[in-house]
N, CA, C and O of each residue as an XYZ file, in Angstrom:
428
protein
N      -1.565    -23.186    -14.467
C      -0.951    -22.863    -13.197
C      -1.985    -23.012    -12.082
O      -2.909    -22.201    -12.022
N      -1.893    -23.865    -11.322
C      -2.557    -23.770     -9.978
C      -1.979    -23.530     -8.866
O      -0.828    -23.934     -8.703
N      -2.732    -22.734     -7.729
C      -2.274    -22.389     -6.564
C      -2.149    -23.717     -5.726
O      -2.863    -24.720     -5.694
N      -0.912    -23.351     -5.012
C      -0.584    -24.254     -3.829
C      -0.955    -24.091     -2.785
O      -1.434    -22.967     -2.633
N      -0.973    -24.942     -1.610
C      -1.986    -24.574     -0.315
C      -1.896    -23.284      0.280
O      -2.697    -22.394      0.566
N      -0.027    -23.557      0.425
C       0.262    -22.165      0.676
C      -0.256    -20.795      0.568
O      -0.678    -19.987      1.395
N      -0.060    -20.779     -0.965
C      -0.823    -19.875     -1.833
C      -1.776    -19.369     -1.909
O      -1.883    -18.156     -2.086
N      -2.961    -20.363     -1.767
C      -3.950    -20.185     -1.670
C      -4.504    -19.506     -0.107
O      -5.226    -18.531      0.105
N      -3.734    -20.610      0.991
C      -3.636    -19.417      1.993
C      -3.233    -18.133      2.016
O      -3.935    -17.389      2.702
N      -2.423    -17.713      1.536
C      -2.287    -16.192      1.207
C      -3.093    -15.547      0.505
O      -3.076    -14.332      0.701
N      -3.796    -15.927     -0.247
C      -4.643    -14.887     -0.717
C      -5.731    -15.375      0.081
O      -6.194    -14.300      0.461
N      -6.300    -16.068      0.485
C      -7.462    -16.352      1.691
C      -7.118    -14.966      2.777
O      -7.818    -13.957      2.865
N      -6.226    -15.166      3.317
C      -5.772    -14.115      4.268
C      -6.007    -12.599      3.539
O      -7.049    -11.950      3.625
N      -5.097    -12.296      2.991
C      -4.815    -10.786      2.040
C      -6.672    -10.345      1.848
O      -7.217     -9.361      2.349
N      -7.274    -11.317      1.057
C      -8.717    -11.143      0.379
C      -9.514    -10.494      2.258
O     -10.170     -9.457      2.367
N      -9.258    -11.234      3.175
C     -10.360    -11.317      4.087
C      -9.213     -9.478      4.957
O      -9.698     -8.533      5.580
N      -8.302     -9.632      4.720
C      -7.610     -8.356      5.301
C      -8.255     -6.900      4.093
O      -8.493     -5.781      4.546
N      -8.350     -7.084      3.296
C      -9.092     -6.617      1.824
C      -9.825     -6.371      2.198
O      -9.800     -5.217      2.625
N     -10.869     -7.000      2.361
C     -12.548     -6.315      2.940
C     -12.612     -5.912      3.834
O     -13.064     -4.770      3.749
N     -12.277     -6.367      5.356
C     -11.791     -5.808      6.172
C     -11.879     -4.032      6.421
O     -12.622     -3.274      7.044
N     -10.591     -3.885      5.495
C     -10.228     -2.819      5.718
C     -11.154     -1.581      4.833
O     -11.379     -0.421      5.178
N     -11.676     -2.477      3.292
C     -13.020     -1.994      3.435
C     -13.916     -1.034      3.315
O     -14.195     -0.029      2.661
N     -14.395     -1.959      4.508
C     -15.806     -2.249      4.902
C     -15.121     -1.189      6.243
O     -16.153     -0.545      6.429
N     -14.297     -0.702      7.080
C     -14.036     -0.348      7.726
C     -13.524      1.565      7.135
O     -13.694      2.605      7.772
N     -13.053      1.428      6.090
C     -12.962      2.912      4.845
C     -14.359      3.637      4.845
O     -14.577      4.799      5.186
N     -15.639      2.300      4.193
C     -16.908      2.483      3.709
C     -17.659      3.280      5.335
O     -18.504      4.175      5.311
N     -17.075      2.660      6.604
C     -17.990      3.057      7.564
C     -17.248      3.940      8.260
O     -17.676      4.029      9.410
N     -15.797      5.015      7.933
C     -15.540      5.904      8.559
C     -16.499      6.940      7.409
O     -16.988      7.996      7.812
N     -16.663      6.504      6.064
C     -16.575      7.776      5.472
C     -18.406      7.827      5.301
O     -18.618      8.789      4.563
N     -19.129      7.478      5.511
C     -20.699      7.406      5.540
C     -21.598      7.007      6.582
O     -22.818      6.900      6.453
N     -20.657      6.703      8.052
C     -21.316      6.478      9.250
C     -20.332      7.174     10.127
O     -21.042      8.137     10.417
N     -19.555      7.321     10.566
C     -18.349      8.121     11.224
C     -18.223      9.493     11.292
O     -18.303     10.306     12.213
N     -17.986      9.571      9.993
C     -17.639     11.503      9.496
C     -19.126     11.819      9.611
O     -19.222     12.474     10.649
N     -20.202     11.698      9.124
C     -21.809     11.889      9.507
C     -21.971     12.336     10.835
O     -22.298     13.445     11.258
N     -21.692     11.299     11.415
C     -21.945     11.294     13.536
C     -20.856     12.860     13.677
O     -21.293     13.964     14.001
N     -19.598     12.588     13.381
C     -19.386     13.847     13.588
C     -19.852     15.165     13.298
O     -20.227     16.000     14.120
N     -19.791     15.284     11.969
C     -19.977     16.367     11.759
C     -21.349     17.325     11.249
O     -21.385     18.540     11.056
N     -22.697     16.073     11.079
C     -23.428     16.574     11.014
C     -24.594     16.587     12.413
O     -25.649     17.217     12.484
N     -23.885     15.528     13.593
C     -24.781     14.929     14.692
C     -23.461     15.654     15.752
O     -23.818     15.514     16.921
N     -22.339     16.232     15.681
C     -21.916     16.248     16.381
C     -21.028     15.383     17.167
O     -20.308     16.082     17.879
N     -20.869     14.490     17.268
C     -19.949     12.995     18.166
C     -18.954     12.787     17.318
O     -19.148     11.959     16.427
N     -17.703     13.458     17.388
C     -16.476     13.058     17.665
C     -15.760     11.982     17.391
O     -15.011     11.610     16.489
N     -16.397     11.348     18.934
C     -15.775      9.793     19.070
C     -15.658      9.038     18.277
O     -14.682      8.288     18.272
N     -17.102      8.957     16.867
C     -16.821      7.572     15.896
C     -15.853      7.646     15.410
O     -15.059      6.711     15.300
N     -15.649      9.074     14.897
C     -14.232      8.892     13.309
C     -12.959      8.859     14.955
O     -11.890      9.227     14.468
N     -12.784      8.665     16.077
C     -11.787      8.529     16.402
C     -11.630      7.204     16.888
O     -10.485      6.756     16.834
N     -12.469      6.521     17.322
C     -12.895      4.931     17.585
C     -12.628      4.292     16.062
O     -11.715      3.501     15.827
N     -13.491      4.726     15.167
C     -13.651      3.708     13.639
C     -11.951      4.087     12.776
O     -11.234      3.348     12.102
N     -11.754      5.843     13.266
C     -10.497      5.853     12.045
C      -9.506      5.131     12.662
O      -8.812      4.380     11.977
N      -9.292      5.255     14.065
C      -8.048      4.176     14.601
C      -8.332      2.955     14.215
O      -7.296      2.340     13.964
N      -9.552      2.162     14.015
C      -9.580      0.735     13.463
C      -9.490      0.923     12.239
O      -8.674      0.120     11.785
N     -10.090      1.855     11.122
C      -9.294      1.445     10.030
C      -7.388      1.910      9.668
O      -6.575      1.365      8.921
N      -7.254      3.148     10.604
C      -5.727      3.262     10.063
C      -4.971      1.598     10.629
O      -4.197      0.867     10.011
N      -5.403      1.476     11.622
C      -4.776     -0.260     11.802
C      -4.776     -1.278     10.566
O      -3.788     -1.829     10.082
N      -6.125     -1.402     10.162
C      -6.503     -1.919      9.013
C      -5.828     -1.980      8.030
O      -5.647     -3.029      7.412
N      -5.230     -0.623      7.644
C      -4.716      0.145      6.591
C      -3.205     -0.626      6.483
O      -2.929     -1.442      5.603
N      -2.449     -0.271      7.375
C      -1.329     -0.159      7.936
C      -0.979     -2.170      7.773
O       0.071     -2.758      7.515
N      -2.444     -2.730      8.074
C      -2.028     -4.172      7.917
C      -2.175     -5.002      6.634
O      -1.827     -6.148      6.349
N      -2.922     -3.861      5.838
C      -3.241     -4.225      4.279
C      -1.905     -3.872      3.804
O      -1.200     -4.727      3.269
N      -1.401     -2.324      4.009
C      -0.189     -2.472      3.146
C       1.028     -3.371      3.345
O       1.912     -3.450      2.492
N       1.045     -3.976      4.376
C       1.910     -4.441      5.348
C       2.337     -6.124      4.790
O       3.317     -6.869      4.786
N       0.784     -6.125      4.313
C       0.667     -8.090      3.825
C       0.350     -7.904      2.412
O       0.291     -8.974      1.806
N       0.096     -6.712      1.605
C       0.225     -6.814      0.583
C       1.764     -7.037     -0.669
O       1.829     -7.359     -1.856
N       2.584     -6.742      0.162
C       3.972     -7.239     -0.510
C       4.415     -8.490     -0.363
O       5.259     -8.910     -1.155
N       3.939     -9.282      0.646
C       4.325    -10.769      0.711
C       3.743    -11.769      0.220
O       4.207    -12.884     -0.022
N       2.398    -11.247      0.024
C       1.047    -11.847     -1.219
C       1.673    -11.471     -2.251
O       2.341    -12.416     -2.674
N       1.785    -10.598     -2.842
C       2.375    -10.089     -3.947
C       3.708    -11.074     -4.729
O       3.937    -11.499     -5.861
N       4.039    -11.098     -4.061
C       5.468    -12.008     -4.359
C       5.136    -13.696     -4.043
O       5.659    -14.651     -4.617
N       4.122    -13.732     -2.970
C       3.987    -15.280     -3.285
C       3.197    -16.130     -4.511
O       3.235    -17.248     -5.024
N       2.452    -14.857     -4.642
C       1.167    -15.155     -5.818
C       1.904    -14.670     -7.463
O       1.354    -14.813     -8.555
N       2.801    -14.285     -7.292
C       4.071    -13.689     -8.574
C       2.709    -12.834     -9.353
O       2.123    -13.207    -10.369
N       2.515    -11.979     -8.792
C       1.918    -10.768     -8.855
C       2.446     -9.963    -10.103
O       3.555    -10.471    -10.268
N       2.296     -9.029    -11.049
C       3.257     -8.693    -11.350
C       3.381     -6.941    -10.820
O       2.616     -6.739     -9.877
N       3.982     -5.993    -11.137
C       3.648     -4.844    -10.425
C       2.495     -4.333    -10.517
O       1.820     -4.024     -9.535
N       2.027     -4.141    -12.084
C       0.920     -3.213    -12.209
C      -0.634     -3.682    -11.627
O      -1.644     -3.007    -11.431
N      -0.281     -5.541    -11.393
C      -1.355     -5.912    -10.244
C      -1.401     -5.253     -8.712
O      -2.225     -4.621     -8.051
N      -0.192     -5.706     -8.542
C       0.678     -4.912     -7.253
C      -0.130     -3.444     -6.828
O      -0.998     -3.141     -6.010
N       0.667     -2.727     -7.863
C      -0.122     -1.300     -7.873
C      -1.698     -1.162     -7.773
O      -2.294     -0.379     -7.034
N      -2.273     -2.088     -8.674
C      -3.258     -1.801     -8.615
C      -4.410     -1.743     -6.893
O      -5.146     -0.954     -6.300
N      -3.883     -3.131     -6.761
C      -4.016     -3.253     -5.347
C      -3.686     -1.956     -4.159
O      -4.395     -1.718     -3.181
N      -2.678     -1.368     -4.468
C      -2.044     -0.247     -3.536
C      -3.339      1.017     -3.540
O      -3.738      1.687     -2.587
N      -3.778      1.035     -4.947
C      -4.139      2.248     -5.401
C      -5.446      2.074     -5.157
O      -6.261      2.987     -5.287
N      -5.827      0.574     -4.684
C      -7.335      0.412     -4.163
C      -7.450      0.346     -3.165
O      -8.584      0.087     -2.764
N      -6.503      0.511     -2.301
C      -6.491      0.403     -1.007
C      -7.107      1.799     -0.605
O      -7.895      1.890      0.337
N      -6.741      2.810     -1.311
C      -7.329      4.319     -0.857
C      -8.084      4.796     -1.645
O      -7.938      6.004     -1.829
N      -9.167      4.099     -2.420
C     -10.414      4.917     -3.038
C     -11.663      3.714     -2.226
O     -11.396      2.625     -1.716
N     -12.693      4.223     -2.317
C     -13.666      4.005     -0.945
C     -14.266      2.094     -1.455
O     -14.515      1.131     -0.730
N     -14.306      2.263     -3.132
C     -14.781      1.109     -3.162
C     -13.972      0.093     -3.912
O     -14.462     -0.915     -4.421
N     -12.632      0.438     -3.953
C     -11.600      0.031     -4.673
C     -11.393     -1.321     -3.923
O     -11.730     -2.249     -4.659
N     -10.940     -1.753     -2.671
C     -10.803     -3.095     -2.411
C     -12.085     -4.173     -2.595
O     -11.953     -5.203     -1.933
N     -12.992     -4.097     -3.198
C     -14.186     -5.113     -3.450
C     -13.777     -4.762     -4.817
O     -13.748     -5.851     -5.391
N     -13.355     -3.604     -5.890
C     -13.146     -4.184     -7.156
C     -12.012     -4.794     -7.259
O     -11.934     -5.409     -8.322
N     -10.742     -4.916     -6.341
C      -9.799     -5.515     -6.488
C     -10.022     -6.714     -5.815
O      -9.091     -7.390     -6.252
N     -10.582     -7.366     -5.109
C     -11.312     -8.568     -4.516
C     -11.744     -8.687     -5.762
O     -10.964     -9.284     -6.505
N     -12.542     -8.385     -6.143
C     -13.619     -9.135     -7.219
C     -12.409     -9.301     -8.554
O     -12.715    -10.213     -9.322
N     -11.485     -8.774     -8.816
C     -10.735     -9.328    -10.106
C     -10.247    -10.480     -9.250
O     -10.502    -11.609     -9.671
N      -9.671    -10.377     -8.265
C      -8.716    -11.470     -7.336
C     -10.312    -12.483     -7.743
O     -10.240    -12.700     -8.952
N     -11.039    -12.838     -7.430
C     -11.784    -13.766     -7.594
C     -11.777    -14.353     -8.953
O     -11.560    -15.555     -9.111
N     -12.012    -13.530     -9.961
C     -12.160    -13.779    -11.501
C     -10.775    -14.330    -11.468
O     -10.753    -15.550    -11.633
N      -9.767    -13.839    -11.322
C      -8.234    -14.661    -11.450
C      -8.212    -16.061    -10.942
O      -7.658    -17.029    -11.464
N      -9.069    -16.002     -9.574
C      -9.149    -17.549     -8.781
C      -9.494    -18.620     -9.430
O      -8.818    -19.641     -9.559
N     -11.030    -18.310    -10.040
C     -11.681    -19.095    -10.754
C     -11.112    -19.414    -12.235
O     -11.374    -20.335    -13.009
N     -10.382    -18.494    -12.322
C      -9.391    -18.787    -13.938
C      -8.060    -19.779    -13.646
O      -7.535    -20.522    -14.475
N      -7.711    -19.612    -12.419
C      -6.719    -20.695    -12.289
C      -6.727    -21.947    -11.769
O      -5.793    -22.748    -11.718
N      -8.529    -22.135    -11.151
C      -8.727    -23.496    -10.634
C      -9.548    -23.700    -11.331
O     -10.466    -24.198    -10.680
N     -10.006    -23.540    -13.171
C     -10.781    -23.943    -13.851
C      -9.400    -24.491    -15.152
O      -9.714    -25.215    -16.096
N      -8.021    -24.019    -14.963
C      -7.301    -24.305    -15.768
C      -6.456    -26.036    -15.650
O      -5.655    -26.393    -16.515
């Protein structure tokens, strides 16, 4: 089975919305919440959490239409969902999405 351009555009997209959102998780919860609450300043976790709840909101948003173009099956699906909210879960779900890549353009 190989991906079609299409296809492959979609997960190009999804993967780079993936880190994204992150790399944007990783820096509310170890540069953000810090400034607040141990430096005092507020502002980051309200500047950084509004860019990642955006983030968030656009991962779950494009993860059902990837899902179905890439014939995903659920428990990939899920898995994806369920990495969306642990801190380093979208780089291990990136990184299988890669191992899958290279398994289907080596087939």
């Amino acid at each position: 089975m190989n991906y079609t351009d299409a296809q492959t555009k979609w997960l190009k997209r999804f993967r780079k919305i993936s880190i994204a959102e992150g790399l944007s998780f990783l820096i509310l919860l170890f540069i953000a919440m810090p400034l607040k609450y141990i430096f005092d300043v507020p502002m980051a976790v309200t500047v950084v959490g509004w860019i990642h709840g955006l983030l968030f909101v656009i991962y779950i948003y494009v993860i059902f239409p990837t899902a179905k173009k890439l014939d995903w099956s659920f428990g990939k699906t899920l898995f994806g969902l369920i990495a969306s909210v642990l801190p380093f879960g979208p780089f291990i779900f990136d990184r299988n999405l890669k191992k899958k890549e290279k398994e289907v353009i080596s087939s």
